[in-house]
C-alpha positions as a printed Julia matrix, in Angstrom:
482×3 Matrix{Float64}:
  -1.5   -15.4    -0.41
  -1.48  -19.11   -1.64
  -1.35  -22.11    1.01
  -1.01  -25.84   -0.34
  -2.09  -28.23    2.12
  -2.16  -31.98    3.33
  -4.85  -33.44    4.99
  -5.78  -37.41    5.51
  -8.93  -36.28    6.77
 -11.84  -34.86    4.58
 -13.68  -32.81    7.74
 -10.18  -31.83    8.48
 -10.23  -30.62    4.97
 -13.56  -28.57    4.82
 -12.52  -27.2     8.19
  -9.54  -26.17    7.05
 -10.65  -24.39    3.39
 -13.66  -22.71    5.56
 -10.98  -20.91    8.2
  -8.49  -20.35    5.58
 -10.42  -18.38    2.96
 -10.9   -15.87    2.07
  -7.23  -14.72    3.22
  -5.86  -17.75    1.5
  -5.68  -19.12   -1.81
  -5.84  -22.87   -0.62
  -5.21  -25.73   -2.37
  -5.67  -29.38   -1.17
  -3.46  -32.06   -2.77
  -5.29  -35.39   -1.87
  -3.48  -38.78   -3.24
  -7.37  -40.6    -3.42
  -8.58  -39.84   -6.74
 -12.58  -40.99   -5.68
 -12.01  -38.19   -2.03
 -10.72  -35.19   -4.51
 -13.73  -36.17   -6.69
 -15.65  -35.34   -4.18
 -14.23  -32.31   -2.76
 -13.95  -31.0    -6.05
 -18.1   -31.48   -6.36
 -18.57  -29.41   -3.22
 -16.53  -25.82   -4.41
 -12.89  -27.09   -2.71
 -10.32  -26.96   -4.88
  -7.99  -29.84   -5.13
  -4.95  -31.01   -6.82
  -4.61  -35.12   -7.28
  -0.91  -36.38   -6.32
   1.46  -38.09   -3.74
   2.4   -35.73   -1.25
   5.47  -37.69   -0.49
   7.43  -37.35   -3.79
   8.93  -34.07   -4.34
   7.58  -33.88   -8.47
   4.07  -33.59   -6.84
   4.97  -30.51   -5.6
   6.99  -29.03   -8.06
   3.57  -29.48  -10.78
   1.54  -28.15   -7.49
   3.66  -24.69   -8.31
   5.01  -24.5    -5.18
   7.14  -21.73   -4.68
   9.21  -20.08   -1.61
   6.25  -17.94   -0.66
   3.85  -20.24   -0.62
   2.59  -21.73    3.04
   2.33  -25.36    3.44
   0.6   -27.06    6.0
   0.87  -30.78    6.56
  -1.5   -32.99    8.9
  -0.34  -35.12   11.59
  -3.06  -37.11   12.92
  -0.47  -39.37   15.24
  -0.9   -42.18   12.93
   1.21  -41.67    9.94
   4.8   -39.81   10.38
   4.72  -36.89    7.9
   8.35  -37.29    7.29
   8.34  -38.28    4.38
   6.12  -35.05    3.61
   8.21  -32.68    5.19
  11.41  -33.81    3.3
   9.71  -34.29   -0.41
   8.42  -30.6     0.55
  12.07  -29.49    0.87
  13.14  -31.12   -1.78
  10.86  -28.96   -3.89
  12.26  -25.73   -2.83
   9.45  -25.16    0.24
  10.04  -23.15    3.2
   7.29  -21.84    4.98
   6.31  -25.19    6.71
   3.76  -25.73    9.42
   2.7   -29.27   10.82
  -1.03  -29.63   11.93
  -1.75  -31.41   15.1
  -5.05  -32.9    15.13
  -7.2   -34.31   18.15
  -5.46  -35.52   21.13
  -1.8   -36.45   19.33
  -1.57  -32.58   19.14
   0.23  -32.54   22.63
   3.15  -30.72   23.79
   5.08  -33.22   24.05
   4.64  -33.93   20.24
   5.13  -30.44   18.91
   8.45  -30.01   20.97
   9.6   -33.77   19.57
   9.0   -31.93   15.99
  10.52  -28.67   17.02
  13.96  -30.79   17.74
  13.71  -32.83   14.83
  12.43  -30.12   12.57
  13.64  -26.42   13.99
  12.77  -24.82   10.69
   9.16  -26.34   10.86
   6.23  -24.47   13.04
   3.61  -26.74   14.84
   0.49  -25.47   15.29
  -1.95  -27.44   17.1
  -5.78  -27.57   15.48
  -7.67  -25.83   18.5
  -5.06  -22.79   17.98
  -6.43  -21.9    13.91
 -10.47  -20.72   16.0
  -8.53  -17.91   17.65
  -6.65  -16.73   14.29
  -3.31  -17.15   14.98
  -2.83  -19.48   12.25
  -3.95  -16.18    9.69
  -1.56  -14.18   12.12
   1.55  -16.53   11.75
   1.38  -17.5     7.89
   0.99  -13.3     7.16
   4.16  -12.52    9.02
   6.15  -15.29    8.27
   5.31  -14.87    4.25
   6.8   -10.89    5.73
   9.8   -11.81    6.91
  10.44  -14.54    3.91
  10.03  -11.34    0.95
  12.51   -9.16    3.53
  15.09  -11.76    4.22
  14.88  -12.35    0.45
  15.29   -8.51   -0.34
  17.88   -7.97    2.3
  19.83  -10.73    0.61
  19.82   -9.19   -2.91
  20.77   -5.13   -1.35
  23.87   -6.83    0.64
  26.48   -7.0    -1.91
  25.62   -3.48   -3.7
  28.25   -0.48   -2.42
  26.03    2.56   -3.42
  21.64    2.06   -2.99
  18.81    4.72   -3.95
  16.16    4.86   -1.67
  13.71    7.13   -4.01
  11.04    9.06   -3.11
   8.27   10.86   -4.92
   8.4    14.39   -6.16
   7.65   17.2    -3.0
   8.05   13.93   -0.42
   5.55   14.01    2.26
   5.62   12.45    5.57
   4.81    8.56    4.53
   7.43    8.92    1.76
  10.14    9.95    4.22
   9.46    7.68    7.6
   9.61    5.24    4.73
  12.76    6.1     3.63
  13.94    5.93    6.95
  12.38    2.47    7.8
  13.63    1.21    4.68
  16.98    2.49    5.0
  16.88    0.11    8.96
  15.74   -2.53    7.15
  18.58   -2.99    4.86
  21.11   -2.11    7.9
  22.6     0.93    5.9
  23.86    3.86    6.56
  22.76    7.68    4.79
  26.11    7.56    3.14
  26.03    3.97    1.8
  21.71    4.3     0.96
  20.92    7.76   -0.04
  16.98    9.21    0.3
  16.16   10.87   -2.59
  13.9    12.84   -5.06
  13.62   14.5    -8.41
  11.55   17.75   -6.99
  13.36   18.19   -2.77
  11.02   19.62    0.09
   9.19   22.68    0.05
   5.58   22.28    2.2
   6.02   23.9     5.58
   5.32   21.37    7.38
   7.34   19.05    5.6
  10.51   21.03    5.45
   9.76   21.28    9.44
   9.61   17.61    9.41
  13.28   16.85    8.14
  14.84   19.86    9.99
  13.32   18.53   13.39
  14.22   14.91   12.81
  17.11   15.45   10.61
  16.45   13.44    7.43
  18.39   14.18    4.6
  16.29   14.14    1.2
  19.02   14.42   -1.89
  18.07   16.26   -4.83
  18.21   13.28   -8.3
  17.86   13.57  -11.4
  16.93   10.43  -13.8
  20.38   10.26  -15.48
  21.71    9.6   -11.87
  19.52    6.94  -10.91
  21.78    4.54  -13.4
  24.29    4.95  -10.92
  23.47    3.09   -7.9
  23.84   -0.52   -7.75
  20.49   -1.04   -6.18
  17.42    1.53   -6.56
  14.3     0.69   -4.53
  10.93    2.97   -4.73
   8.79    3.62   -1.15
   5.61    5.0    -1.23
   5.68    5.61   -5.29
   5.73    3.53   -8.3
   7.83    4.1   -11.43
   4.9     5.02  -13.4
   4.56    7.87  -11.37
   8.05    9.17  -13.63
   6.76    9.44  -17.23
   8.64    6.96  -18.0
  11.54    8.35  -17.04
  12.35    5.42  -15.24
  10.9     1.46  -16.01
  13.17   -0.57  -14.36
  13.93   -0.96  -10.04
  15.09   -3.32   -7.84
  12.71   -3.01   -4.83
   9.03   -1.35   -4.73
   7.09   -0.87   -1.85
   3.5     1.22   -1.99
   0.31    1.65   -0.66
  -0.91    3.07   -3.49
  -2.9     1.08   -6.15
  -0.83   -0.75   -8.78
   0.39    0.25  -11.86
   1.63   -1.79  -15.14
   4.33   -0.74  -17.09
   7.7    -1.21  -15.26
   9.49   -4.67  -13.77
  11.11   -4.77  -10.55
  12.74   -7.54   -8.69
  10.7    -7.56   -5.39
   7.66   -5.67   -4.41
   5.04   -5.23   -1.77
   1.9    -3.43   -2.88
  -1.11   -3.59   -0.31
  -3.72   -0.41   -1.21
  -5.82   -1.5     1.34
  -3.14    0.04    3.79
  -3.31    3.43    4.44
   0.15    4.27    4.63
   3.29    2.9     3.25
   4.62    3.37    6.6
   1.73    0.63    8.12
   3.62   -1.91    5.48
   7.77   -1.08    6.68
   6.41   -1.2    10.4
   5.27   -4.99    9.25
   8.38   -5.12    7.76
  10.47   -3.88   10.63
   8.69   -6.33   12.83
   8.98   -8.98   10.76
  12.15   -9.13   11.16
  12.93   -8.3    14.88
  14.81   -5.08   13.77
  15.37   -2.49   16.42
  13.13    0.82   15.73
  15.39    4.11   16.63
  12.76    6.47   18.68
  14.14    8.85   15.38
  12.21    6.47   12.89
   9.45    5.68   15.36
   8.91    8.78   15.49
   8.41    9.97   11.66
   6.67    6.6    10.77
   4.04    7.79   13.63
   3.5    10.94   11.86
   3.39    9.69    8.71
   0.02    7.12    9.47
  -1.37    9.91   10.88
  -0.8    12.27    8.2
  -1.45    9.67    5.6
  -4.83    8.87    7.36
  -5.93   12.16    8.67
  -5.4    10.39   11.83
  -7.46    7.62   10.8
 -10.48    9.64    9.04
  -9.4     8.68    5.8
  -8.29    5.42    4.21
  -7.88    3.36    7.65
  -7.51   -0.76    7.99
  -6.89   -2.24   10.98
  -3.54   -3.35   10.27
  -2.98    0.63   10.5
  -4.08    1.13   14.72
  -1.53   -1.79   15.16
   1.23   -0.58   13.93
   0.51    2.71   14.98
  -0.27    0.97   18.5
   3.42   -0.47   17.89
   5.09    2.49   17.12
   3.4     4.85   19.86
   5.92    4.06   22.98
   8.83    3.65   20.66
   8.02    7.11   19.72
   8.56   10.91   20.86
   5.05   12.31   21.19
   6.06   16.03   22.03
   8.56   15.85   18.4
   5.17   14.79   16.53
   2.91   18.07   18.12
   5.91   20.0    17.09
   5.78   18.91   13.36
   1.92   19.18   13.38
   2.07   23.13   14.21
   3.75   23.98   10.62
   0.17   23.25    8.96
  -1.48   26.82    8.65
   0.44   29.18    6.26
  -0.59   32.82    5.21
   0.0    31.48    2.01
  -1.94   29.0     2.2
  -4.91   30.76    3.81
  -4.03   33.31    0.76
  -5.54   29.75   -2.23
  -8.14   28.87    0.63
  -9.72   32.75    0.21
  -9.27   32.56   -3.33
 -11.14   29.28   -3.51
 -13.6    30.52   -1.46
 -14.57   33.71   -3.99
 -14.2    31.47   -7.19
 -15.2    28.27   -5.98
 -18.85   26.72   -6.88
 -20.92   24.53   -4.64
 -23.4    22.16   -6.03
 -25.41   19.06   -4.57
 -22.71   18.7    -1.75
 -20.01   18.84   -4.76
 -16.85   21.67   -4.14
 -15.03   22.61   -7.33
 -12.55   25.47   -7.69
  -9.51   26.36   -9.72
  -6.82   28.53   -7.84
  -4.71   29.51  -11.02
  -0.67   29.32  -11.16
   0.63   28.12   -8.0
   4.28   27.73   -7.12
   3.5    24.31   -5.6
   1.22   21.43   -5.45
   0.5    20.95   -1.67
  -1.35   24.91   -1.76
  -3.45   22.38   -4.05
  -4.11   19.94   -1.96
  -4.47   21.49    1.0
  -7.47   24.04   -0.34
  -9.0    20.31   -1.17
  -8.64   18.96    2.56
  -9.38   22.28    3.74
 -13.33   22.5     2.12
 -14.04   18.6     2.71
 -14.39   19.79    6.43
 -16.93   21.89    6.01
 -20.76   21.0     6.31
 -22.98   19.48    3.61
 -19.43   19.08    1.46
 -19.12   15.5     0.25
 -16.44   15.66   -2.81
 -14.05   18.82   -3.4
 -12.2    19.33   -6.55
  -9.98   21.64   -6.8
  -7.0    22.75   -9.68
  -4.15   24.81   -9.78
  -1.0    25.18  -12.36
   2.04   23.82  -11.71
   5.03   24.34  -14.29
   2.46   24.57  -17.41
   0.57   21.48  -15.27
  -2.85   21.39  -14.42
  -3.1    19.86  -11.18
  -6.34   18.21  -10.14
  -6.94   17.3    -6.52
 -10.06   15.07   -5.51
 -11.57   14.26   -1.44
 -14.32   12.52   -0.63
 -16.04   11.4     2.49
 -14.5     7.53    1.3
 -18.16    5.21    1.58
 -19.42    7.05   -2.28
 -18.0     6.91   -5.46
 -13.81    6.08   -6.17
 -11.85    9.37   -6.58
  -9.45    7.71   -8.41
 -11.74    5.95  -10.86
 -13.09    9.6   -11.33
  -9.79   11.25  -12.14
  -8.6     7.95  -14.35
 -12.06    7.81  -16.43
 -11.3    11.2   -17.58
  -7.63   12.14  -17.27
  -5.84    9.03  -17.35
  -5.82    9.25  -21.43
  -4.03   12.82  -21.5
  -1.53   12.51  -18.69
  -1.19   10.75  -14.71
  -4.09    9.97  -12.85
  -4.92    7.6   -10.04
  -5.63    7.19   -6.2
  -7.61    5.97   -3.94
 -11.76    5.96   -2.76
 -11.25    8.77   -0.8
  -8.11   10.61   -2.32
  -7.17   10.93   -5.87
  -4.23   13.2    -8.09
  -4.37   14.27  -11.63
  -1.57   16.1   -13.64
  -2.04   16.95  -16.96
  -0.15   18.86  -19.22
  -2.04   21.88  -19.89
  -1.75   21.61  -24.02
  -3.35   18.08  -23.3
  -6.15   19.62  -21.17
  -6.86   22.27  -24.14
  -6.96   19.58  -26.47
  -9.39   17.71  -25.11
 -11.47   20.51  -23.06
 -11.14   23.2   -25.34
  -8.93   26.87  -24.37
 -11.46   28.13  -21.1
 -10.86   30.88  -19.55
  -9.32   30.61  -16.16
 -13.17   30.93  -14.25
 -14.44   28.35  -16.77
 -12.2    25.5   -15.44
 -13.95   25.37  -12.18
 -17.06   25.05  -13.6
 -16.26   21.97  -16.09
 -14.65   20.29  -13.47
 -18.31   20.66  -11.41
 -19.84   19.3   -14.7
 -17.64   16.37  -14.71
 -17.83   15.12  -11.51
 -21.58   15.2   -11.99
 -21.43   13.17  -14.84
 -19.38   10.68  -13.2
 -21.64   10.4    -9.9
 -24.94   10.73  -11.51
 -24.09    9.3   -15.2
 -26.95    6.69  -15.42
 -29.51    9.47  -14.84
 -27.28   12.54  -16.73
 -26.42   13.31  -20.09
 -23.0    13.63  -21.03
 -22.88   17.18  -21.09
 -24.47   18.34  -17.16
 -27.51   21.23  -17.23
 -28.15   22.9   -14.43
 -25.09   22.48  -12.76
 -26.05   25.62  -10.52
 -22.47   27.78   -9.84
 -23.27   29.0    -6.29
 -20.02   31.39   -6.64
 -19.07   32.98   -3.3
 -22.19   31.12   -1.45
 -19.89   29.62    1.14
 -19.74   33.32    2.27
């Protein structure tokens, strides 16, 4: 987030650059050449201009997201400031009172004369509301500019990943509020619809409608915007959206008009509460209800890829929301079939230096996958599963970790990313890989084989300084979880 600031004062300055980073990209624009000099020498960084002509701005880069704060010290009227700020396009605006000028009676005089301006008085950055009030109000400048650009358009995609899950729908949902649309005017959709129990139970219960796409379609809708999933996450298939909003990492290879990518969140639905809020939108108990779900889904109800702004919105969402809907949605999570993949893991599967690896052969759908993964990370002296099935001629690799050792989705992208998707997160990571890529590179093994080179690779990736390429040893403790 980038701040440009004026300050008269230098201690003002240091104060200032010490609060604001590391949150803020700040940059000071002095007009004393000899003062910058000096800043410069002690690590602040400082840009050398007249704050009061407009051009000194403009070469500054100031743009409509960035924050500007401007001193008032009671002895110099920042006026001039404030309009030469303006004049350059700024927006988010916030006058610094300093020492005893910084009364009430001052900040409501600017709050007349400037309504669009925010006056903050020095005493109030110690607590962090300053951090607080630049975050959200950068928030509510991307929506306001996003709900702008979605107004005119008669027909908008709201598109989902492939199998949605929880996060991916609430998101929808939120989304959908957000732009103040209807299901008929912005349709949810996917490429592959909803098959996982608890899923489908999810969208019967709370009835969310999740249209079956196909690529060719997507050219069809005026506006298309992504939640929870980039466009890489296609094939290609698709390069180009309007709107992207994620919590996963980010991925090259696509433009899009707006986006919001935080992967320190651990839920996209943690990003449209922000969003919601930011805006003062009203939060059906409907969508409160699936966005709660969602962060605790998406964080294993906060065991797995937590930050704090994660408890607040779910803190936020909790009363809006209908408890006794969410325990209804959680009992779909046990399956026969799914018990069937966690026995089969169990006879096949290997267990080595607190390492799971199994493959479960052709399965008719990824979560069975995913969930045998989740499943053995629970159980003692487990630290990383791995576990692979085949979907539609895909191999399908699955990574958990306890999330304070090595990056799952640095494993799966050192040695996947070359031969088809891979990526994730510290603790959770996805593969897919065509199966005539995996041969390629891997060599034809035999169905109990794959388990066993997926063992050797993790190995090499969490003990390569000390390993050779190829692992020895890797002891296959088949059915020793019995």
């Amino acid at each position: 987030m980038r701040c440009l600031a004026v300050c008269q004062d230098e201690l003002v300055i240091r104060m200032l650059d010490e609060i604001l980073l590391p949150g803020f990209e700040v940059e000071f624009i002095v007009e004393n050449k000899p003062a910058a000099r000096r800043l410069h020498e002690t690590g602040v960084t400082v840009f050398t201009g007249d704050p009061r002509r407009a051009e000194t701005w403009i070469k500054a880069d100031l743009g409509p997201s960035t924050c500007v704060i401007i001193e008032d010290n009671g002895r110099r009227n920042p006026k001039k400031i404030l309009d030469a700020v303006r004049d350059a396009g700024g927006t988010l605006i916030y006058v610094l009172g300093i020492g005893a000028e910084a009364s009430d009676k001052r900040a409501q005089g600017f709050r007349t004369e400037f309504p669009d301006v925010a006056y903050l008085a020095m005493s109030e950055l110690f607590g962090g509301p300053l951090l607080t009030e630049f975050s959200r109000s950068l928030t509510r400048a991307r929506v306001q500019q996003y709900q702008r650009y979605f107004s005119d358009a008669e027909r908008v995609l709201i598109m989902l990943h492939n199998e949605p899950d929880p996060d991916a729908m609430a998101s929808g949902l939120a989304l959908r509020n957000i732009l103040r649309r209807t299901k008929t005017t912005a349709i949810i959709g996917a490429i592959q619809g909803v098959t996982r129990p608890e899923n489908v139970r999810m969208i019967n219960l709370l009835d969310i409608h999740v249209e079956t796409i196909t690529p060719a379609t997507v050219t069809e809708y005026d506006r298309v915007a992504m939640v929870d999933v980039q466009p890489h996450y296609f094939g290609g298939l698709i390069d180009r959206v309007d709107l992207v909003i994620d919590h996963h990492p980010e991925q090259p290879g696509y433009t899009t008009v707006f986006k919001d990518i935080r992967p320190d969140y651990g839920s996209t639905s943690t990003i449209l509460t922000e969003h919601l809020r930011a805006v003062d939108a009203n939060i059906s108990e409907r969508t409160a209800t699936a966005m709660l779900y969602a962060i605790k889904s998406d964080t294993l109800f906060f065991n797995r890829q937590t930050n704090r702004v994660d408890l607040e919105a779910f803190s936020y969402l909790y009363p809006l929301a209908d408890a006794a809907m969410i325990r209804k949605m959680e009992g779909a999570e046990i399956t026969i079939e799914r018990l069937d993949y966690v026995l089969k893991a169990h006879r096949g599967g290997a267990l080595a230096d607190q390492v799971f690896c199994a493959f479960i052969g052709v399965t008719p759908r990824e979560d069975f996958i995913t969930y045998v993964a989740d499943f053995f990370l629970q159980l003692e002296n487990v630290k990383w599963t791995v576990v692979a099935g085949i979907v539609n001629d895909s191999l399908i690799v699955s990574v958990r970790n306890l999330g304070y050792t090595k990056n799952a989705g640095e494993f799966v992208r050192r040695f996947f990313a070359g031969i088809g998707s891979a990526g994730g997160h510290r603790a959770m990571a996805k593969a897919v890989v065509p199966m005539r890529a995996f041969r390629e590179k891997f060599g034809d093994l035999p169905a109990d084989e794959i388990g066993v080179r997926l063992q050797a690779l993790v190995h090499e990736f969490l003990q390569h300084d000390q390993m050779p390429k190829e692992v020895k040893g890797v002891k296959s403790e088949v059915g020793s979880l019995k």
